[in-house]
C-alpha positions, -999 to 999 in steps of 0.1 A, spaced: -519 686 -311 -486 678 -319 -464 644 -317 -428 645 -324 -409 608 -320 -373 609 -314 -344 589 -298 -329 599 -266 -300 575 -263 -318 550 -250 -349 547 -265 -371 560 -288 -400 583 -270 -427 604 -283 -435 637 -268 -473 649 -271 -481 685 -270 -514 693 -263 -527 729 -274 -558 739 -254 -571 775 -249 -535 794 -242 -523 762 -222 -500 739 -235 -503 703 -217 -476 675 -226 -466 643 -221 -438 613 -227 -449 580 -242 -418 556 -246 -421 533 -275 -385 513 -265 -372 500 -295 -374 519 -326 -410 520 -333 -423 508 -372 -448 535 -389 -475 508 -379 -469 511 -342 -469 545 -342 -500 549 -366 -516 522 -341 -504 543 -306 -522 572 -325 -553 553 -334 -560 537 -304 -542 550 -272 -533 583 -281 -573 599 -265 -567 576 -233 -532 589 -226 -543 626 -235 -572 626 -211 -544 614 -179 -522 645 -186 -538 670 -160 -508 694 -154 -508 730 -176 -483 756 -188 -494 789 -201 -482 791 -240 -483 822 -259 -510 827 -280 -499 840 -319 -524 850 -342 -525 829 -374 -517 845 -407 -508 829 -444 -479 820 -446 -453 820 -478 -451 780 -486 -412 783 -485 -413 800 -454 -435 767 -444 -408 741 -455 -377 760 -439 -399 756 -408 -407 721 -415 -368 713 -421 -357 732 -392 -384 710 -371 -369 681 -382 -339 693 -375 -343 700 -336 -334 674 -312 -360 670 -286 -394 691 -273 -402 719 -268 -391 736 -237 -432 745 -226 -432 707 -231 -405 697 -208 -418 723 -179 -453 704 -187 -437 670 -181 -416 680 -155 -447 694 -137 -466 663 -141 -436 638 -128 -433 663 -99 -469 657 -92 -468 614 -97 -438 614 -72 -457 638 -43 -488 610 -45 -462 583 -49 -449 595 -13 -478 599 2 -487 564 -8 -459 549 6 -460 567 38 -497 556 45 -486 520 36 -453 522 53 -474 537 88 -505 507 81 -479 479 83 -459 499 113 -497 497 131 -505 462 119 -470 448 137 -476 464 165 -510 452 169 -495 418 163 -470 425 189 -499 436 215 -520 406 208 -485 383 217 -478 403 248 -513 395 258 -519 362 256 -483 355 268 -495 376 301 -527 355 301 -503 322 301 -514 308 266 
């Protein structure tokens, strides 16, 4: 698992990759205003589980076999990390599949609400042309 926090212009957001079995599953968590090490520490503590367990869409990630590796070698990487501005790109696809997936339910939604209210006003319009045929 892996959390990297950074600001996108607008606010400060936290990306969570999730390693699991050659699938990589990510998400977004916006913190808003630039978050203190305790909010952070306390998003990790206590919603971190809740909000991994809601990501459900998956991107294959290559697999690499683990090796030692030189400690210098280790902070060049590090540095270089903190270096890069953003995610991953396996981490955007993983987002951008699972905002794909909120928006098709987020239609369907609506259109069942939108054709339940179209059905209740005509039922409401039957019921007046009724009783105004029955003289009431």
């Amino acid at each position: 698992m892996k959390m990297t926090v950074y600001h996108d212009g607008q606010f400060w957001v936290g990306i969570i990759e999730l390693h699991d079995g050659g699938k990589l599953k990510a998400g977004r968590y916006v913190f808003g205003a630039e978050p203190k090490d305790q909010e952070i520490l306390d998003f990790v503590n206590s919603h971190l589980l809740s909000f991994c367990r809601n990501l459900s869409q998956e991107v294959s990630a290559g697999h690499r076999e683990r090796r030692r590796i030189n400690p210098k070698r280790i902070a060049r990487l590090a540095a270089r990390e903190m270096n890069k501005p953003g995610a991953a790109s396996a981490a955007h696809q993983a987002i951008q599949l699972e905002y794909e997936k909120r928006k098709k339910e987020k239609k369907v939604f609506t259109r069942e609400q939108r054709e339940k209210l179209k059905e209740h006003k005509r039922e409401i319009a039957r019921q007046k042309a009724k009783a105004k045929h029955r003289g009431k």
